[in-house]
Each structure stands twice: as C-alpha cells, then as structure tokens.
MIMI-777304 format. One record per atom (N, C-alpha, C): z, y, x; atom name. Coordinates in steps of 0.1 Angstrom, whole numbers, plus 2048, in hexadecimal, padded with zeros to 3 digits. Example, Ala and Ser with C-alpha at 12.3 -4.5 7.8 and 13.67 -1.06 7.14 Angstrom:
BEGIN
{{84E, 7C7, 884}, N}
{{84E, 7D3, 87B}, CA}
{{84E, 7DF, 884}, C}
{{847, 7EA, 880}, N}
{{847, 7F5, 889}, CA}
{{84F, 800, 881}, C}
***
This chain:
BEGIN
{{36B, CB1, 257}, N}
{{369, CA2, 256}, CA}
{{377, C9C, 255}, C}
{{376, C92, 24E}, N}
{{381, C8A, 249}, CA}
{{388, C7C, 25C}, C}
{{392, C7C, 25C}, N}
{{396, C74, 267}, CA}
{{391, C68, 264}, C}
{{389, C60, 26C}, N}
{{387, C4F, 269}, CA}
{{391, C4A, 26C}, C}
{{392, C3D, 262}, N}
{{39D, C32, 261}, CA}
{{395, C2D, 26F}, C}
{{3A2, C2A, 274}, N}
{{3A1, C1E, 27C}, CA}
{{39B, C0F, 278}, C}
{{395, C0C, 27D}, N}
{{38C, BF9, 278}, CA}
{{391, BF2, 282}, C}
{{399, BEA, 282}, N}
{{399, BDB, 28E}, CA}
{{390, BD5, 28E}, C}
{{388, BD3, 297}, N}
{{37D, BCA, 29C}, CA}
{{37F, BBD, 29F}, C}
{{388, BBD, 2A4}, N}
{{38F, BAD, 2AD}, CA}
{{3A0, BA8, 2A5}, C}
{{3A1, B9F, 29E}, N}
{{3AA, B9E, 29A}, CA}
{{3B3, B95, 2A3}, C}
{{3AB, B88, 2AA}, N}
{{3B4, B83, 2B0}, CA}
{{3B3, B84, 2C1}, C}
{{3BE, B8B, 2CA}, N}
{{3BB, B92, 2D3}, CA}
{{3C4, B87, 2DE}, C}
{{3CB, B7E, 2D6}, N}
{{3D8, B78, 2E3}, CA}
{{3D5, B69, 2D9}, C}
{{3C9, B63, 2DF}, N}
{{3C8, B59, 2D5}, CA}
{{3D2, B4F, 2D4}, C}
{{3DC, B49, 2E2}, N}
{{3E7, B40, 2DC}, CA}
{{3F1, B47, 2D9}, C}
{{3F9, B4F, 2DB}, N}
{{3FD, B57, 2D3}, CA}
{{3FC, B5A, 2C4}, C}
{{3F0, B5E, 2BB}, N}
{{3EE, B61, 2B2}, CA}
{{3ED, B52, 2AB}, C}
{{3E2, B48, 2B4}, N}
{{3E3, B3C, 2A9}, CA}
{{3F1, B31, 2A9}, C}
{{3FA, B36, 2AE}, N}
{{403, B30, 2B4}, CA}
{{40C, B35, 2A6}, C}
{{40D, B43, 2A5}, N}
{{414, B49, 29D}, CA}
{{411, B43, 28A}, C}
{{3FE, B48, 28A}, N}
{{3FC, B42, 282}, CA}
{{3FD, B32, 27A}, C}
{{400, B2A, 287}, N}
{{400, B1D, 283}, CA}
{{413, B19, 27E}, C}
{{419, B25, 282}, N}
{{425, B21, 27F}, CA}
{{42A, B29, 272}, C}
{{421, B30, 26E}, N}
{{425, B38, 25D}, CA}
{{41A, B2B, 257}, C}
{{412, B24, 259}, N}
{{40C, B1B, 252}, CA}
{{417, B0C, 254}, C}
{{419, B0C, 25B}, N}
{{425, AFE, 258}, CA}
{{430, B03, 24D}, C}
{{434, B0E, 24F}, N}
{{43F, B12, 248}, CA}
{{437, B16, 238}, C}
{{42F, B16, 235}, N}
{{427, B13, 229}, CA}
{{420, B0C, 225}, C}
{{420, AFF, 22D}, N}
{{420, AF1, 22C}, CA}
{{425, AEC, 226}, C}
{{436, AF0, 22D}, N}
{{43F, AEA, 22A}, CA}
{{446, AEC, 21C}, C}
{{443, AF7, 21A}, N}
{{44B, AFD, 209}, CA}
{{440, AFB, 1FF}, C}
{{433, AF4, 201}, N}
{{42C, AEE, 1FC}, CA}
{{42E, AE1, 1F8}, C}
{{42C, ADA, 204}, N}
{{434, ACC, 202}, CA}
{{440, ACC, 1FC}, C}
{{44A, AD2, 1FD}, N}
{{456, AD5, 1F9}, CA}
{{458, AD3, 1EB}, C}
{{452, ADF, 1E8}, N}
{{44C, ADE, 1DB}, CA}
{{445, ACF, 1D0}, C}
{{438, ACA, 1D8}, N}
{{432, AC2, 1D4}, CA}
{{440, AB7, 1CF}, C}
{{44A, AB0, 1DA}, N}
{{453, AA8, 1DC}, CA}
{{45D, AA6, 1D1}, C}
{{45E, AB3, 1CC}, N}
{{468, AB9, 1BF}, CA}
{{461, AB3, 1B6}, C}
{{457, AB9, 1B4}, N}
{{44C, AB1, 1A7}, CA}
{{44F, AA5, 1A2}, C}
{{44A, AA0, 1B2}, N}
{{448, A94, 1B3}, CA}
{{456, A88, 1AB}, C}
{{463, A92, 1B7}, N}
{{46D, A89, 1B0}, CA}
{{475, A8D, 1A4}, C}
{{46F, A98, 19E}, N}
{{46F, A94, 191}, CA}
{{469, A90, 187}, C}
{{45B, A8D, 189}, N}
{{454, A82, 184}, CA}
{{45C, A72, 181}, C}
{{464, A72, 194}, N}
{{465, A63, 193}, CA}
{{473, A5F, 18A}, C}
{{47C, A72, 18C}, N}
{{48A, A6E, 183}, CA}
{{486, A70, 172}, C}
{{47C, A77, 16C}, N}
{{47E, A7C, 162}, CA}
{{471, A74, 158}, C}
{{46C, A6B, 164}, N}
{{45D, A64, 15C}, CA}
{{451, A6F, 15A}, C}
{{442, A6F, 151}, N}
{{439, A74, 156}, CA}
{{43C, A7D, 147}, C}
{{441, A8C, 145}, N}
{{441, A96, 13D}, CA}
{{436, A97, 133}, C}
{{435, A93, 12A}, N}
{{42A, A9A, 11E}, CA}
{{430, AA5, 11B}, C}
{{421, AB0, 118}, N}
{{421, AB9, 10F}, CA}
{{417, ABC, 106}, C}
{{420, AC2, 0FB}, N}
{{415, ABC, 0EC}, CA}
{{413, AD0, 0EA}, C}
{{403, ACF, 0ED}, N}
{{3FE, ADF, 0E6}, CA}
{{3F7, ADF, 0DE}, C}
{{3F9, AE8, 0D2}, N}
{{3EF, AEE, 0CA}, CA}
{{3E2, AF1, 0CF}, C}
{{3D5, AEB, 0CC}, N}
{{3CC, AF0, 0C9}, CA}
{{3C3, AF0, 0C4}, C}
{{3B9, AFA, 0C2}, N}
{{3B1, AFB, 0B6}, CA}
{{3A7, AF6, 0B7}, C}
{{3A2, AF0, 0AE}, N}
{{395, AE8, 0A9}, CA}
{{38B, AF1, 0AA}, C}
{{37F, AEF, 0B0}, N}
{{374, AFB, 0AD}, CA}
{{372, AFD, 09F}, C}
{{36F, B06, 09D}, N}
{{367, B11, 091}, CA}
{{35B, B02, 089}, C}
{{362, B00, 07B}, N}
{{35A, AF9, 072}, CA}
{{35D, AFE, 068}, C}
{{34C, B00, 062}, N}
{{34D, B09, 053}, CA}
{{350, AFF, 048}, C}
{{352, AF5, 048}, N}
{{355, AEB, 03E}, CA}
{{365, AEC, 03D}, C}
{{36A, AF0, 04A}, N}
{{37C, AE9, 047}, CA}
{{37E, AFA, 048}, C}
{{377, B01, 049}, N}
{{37B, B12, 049}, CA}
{{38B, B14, 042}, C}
{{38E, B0B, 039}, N}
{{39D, B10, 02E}, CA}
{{3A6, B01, 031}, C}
{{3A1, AFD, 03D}, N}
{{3AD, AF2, 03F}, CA}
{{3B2, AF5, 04C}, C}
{{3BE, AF2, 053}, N}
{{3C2, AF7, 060}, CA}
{{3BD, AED, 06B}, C}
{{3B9, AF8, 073}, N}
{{3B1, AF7, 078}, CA}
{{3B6, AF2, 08A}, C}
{{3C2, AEE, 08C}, N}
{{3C7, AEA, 094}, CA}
{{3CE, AE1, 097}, C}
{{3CE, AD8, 0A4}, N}
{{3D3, ACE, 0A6}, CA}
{{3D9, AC5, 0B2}, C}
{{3E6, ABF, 0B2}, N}
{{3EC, ABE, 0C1}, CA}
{{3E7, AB4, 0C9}, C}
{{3E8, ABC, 0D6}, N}
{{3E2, AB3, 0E2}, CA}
{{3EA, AB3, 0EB}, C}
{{3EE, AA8, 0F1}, N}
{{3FB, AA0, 0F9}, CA}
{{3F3, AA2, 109}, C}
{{3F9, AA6, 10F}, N}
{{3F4, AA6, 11D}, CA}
{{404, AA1, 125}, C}
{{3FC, A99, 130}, N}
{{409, A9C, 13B}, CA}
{{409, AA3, 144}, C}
{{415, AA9, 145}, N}
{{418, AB2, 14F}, CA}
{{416, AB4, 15E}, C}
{{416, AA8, 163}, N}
{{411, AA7, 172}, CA}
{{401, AA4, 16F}, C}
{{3FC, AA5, 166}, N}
{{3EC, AA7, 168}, CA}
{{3E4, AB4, 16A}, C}
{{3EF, ABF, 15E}, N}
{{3F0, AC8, 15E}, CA}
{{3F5, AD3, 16B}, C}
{{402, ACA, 173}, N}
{{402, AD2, 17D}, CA}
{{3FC, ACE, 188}, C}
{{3F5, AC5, 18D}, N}
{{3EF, AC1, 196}, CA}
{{3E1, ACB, 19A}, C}
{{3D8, AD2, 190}, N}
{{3CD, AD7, 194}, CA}
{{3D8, AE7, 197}, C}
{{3DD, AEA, 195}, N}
{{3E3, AF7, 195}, CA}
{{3EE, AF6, 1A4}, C}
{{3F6, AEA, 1A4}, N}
{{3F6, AEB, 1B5}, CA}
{{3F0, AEB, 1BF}, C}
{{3E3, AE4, 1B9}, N}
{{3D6, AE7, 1C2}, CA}
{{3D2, AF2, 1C7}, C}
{{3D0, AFA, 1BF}, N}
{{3CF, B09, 1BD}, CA}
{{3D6, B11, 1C6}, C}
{{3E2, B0E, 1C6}, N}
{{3F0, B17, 1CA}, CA}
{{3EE, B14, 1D9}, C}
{{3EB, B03, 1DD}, N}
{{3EF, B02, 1EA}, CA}
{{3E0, B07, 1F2}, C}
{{3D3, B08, 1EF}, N}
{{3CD, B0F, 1F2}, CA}
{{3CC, B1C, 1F7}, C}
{{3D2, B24, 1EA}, N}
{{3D4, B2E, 1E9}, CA}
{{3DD, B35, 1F2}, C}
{{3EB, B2D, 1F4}, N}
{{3F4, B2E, 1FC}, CA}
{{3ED, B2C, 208}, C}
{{3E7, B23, 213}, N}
{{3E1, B1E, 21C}, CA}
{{3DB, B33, 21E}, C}
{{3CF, B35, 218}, N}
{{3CB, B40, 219}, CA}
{{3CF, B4C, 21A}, C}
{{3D9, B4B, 216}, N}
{{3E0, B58, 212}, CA}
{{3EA, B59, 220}, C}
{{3F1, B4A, 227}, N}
{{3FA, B4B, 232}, CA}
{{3F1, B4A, 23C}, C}
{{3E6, B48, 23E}, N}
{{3D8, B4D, 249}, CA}
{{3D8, B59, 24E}, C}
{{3D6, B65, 242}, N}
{{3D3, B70, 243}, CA}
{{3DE, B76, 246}, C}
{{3EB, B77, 23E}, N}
{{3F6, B7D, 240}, CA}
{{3F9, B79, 24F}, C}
{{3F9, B6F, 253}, N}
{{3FE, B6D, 263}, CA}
{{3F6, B73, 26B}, C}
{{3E7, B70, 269}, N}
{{3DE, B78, 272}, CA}
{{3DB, B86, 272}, C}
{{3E6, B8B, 267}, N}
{{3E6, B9C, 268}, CA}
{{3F5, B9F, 26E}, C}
{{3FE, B97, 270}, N}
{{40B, B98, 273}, CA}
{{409, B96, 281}, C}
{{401, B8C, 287}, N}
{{402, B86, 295}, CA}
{{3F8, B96, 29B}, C}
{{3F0, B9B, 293}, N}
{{3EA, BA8, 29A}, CA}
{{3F2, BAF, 29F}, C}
{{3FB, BB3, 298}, N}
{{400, BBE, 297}, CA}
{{40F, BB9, 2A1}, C}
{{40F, BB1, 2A6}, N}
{{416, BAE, 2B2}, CA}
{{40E, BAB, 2BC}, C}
{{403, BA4, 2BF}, N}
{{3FA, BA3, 2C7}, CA}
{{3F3, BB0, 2CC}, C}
{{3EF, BB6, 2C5}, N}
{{3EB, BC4, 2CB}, CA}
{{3F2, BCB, 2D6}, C}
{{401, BCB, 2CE}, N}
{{408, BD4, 2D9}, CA}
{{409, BCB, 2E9}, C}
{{411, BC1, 2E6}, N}
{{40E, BB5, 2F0}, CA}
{{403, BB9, 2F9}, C}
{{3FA, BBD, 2F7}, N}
{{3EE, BBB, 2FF}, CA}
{{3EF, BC6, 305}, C}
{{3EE, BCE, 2FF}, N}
{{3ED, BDE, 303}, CA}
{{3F9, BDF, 30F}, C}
{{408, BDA, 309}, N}
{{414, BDE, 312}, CA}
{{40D, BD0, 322}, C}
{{409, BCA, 322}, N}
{{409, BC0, 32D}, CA}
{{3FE, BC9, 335}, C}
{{3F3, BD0, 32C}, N}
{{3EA, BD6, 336}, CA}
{{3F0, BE0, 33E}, C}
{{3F7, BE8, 333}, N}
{{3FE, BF5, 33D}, CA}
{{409, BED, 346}, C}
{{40D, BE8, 347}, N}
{{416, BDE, 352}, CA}
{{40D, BD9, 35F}, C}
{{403, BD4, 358}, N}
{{3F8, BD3, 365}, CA}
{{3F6, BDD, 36E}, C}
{{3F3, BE9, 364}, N}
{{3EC, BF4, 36D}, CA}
{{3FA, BF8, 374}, C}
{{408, BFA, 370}, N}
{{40F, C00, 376}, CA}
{{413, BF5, 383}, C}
{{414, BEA, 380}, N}
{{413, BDE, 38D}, CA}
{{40A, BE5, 395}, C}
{{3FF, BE8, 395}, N}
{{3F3, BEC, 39C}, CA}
{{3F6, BF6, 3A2}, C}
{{401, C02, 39D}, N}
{{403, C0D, 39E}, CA}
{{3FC, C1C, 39A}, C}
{{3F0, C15, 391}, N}
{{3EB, C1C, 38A}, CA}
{{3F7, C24, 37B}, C}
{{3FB, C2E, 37D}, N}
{{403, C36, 375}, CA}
{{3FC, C43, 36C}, C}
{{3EC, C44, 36D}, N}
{{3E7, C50, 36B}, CA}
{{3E2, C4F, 35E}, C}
{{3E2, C44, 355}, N}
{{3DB, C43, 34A}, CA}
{{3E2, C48, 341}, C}
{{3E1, C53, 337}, N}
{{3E7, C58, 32D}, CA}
{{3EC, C4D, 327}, C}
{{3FC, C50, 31F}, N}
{{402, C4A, 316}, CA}
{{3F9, C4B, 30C}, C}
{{3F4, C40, 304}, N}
{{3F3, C3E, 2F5}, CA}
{{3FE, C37, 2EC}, C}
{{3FA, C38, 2DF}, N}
{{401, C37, 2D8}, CA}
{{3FE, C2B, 2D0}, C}
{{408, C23, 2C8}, N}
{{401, C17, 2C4}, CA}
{{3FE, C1B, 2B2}, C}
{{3F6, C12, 2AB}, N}
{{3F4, C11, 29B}, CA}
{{3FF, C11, 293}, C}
{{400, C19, 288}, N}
{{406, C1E, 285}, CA}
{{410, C10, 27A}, C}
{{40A, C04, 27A}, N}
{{414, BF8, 275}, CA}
{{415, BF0, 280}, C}
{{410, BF2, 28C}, N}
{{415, BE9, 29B}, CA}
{{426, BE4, 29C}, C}
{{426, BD9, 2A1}, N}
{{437, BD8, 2A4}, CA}
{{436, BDB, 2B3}, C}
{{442, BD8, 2B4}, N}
{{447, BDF, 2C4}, CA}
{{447, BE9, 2CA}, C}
{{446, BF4, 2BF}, N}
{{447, C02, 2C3}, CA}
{{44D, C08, 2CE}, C}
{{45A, C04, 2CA}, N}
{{468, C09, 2D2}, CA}
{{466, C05, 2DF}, C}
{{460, BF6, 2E2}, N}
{{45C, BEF, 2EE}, CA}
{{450, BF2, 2F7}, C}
{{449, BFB, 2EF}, N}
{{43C, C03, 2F2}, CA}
{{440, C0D, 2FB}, C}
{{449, C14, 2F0}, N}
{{44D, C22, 2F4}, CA}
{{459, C20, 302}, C}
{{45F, C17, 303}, N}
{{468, C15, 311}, CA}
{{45C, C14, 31A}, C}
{{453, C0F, 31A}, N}
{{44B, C09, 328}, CA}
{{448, C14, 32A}, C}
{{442, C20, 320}, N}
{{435, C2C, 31F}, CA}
{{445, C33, 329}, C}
{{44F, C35, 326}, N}
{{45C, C3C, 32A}, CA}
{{45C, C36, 33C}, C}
{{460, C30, 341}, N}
{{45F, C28, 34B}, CA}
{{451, C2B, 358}, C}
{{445, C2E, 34E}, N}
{{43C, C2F, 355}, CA}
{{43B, C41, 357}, C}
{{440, C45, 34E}, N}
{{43E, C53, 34E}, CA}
{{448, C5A, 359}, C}
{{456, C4F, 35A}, N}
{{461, C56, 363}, CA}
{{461, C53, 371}, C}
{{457, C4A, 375}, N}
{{44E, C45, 382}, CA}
{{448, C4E, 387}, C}
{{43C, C51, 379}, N}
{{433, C58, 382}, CA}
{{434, C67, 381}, C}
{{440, C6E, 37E}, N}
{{446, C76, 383}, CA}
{{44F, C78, 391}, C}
{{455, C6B, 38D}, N}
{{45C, C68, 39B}, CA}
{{450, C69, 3A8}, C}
{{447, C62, 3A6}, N}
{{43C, C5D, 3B0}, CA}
{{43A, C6C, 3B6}, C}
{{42E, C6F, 3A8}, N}
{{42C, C82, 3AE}, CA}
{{434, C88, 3B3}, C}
{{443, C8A, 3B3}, N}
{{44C, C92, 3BA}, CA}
{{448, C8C, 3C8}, C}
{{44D, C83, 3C9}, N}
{{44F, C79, 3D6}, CA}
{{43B, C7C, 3DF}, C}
{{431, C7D, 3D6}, N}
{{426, C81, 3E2}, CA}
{{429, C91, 3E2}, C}
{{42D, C99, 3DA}, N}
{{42D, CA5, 3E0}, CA}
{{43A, CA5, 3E9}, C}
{{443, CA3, 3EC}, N}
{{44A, CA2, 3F6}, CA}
{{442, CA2, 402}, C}
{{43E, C96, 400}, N}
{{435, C8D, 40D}, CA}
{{42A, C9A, 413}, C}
{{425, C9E, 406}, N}
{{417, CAB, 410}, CA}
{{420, CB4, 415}, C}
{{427, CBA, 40D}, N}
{{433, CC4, 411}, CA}
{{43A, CC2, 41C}, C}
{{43E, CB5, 421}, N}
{{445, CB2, 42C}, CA}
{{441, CB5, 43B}, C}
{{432, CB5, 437}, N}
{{428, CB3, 447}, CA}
{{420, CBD, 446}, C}
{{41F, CCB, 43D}, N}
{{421, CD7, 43C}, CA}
{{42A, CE3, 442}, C}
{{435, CE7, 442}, N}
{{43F, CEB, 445}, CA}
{{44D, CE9, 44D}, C}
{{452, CED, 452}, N}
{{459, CEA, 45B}, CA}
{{469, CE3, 452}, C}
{{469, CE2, 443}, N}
{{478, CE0, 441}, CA}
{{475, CD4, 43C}, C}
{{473, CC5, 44A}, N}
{{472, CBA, 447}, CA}
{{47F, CB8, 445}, C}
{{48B, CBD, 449}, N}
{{498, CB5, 442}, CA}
{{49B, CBA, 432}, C}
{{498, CBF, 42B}, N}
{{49A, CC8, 41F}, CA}
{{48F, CBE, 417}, C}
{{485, CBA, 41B}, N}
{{475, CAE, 416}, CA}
{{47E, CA0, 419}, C}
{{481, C9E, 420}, N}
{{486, C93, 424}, CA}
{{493, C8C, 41A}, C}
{{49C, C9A, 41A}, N}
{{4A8, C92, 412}, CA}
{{4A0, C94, 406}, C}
{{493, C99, 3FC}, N}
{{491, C96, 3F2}, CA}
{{487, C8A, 3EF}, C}
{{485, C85, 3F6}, N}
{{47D, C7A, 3FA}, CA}
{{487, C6F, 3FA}, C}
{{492, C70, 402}, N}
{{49F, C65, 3FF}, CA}
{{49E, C6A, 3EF}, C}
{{4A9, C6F, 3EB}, N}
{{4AD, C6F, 3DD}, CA}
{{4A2, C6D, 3D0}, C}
{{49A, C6E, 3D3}, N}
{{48E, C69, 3CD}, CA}
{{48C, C59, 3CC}, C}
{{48E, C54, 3D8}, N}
{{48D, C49, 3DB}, CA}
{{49C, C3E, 3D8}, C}
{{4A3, C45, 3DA}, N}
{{4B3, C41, 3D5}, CA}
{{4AE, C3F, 3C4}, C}
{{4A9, C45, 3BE}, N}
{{4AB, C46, 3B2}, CA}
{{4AB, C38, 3AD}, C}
{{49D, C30, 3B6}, N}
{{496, C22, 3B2}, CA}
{{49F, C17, 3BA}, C}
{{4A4, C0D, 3AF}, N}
{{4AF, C03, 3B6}, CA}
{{4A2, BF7, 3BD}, C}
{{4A9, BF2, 3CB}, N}
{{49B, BEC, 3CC}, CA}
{{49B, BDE, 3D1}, C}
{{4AA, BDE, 3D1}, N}
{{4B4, BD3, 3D7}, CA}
{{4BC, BCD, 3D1}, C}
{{4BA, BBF, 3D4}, N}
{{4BD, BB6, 3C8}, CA}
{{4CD, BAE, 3CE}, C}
{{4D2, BB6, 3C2}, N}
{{4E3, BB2, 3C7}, CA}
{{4EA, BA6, 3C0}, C}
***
C-alpha cells in the first residue's frame, strides 16, 4: 500500500494569531491596490481621459462580402481599465486570503505543538515521544531545540531517580550521593 498524504482538517488553529497575520498581508494588498488605483487616477488627472481607437470588424454581410469589412471604435481608457481592476483587486483580495491562511498554518501549527510540549514539560511530564513536524512547517530549528532540551532532562531526571533507588539499596550512599550532587550541579537554579 501506498503512504497517505497527510490532509489538514483544521486550518485555523491560533485564531488571533492567524487572523491577525492574515489581516496584515490584506492591508498590505490593499494598499498596493490603492496604490495602484491612485496612479491611474493621477494620471487621468495629469494626462486628461486617454482614447483608444481599435479595429473592429463589422459582422458577416453577404451584400458588402467584397467591401472591407472593418471599422474604428474609440474607447477610453479608464473605462476599459476600470472593469479589469475590478477583477485584479478581487482577485488579489482572494488570492492574499488563502496565501496568508496557508502561511499563518504553517507557523501556527508548530506554535501550538511547541507550547504543548512546554506545558507538559512545566508539568514535568517528559515521557511523550519526540515527533516530528510537516515537512513545509516553519520553526524547525525551534522545534528541534525544545525536542533537544527535553530529551537532556529527561535523561538527566532518569539518572538522578536511579541514583535515588540505588542509594537506599546499598551501602555506597557517599559514591550515590556525589552523583546526585553533580547531577544536580549540572541545572543552574539561581538567579544571579
């Protein structure tokens, strides 16, 4: 059997966060919208309203069949570009929706994921296998420090309870003991 693709279920997982993000790639294509429109505009008001004169063809008459059959039509320009920035700034609107709410995932995911494992390690829960994040996630590197951190704990920790059974087992409490300090030396815990 073939591996299944992964499917996201949930796209928006850190809602001010994501709409927060998203609302600020939509200002910023607002704004190069407007930007835009403004240019138009003031060249309309420096250069007056642009004609343009196109060829075109007369429908199909069998009477004028051997006379030409075409003829010019004056349009202005900002009539012409008006339904077409319509178009664009819609288009644009939709297009910076989706791009942001696939951009804000792919930060928001890990976000979530890394606060949980922070939770559970707050809690002192250390036992839950490292995972790994999606393979276009950001904050990899950021992932991989915390997954590093929790892994060098809960080594630390286990050494430190096998000391502990070992200590109250056997008679070489000073031999358990200094490794129980140095263990514990390792963690700074004091705030200088």
């Amino acid at each position: 059997m073939g591996k299944r693709k992964y499917k996201r279920r949930q796209y928006i997982i850190d809602r001010r966060f994501q709409y927060s993000l998203i609302s600020k790639f939509a200002i910023l294509a607002a704004s190069i919208v407007t930007g835009s429109l403004f240019f138009l505009v003031l060249i309309y008001y420096i250069y007056g309203d642009i004609q343009v004169s196109v060829e075109q063809p007369i429908p199909f008459d069998l009477s004028d069949s051997f006379v030409d059959n075409e003829e010019m039509v004056t349009y202005s320009l900002m009539n012409l570009l008006w339904p077409v920035l319509s178009i664009c700034l819609v288009g644009t609107i939709v297009f910076t929706f989706f791009f942001s709410l696939i951009v804000s995932h792919r930060m928001a995911g890990p976000v979530y994921r890394m606060r949980n494992l922070l939770e559970e390690m707050a809690k002192g829960d250390l036992s839950r296998p490292v995972s790994c994040l999606r393979k276009k996630d950001e904050f990899k590197h950021l992932y991989a420090d915390i997954n590093n951190v929790k892994e060098h704990w809960r080594l630390q920790i286990q050494e430190l309870q096998l000391a502990c059974r070992q200590f109250g087992e056997d008679g070489y409490h000073e031999q358990h003991l200094n490794r129980i300090k140095k263990i514990a030396s390792s963690f700074k815990t004091e705030i200088e």
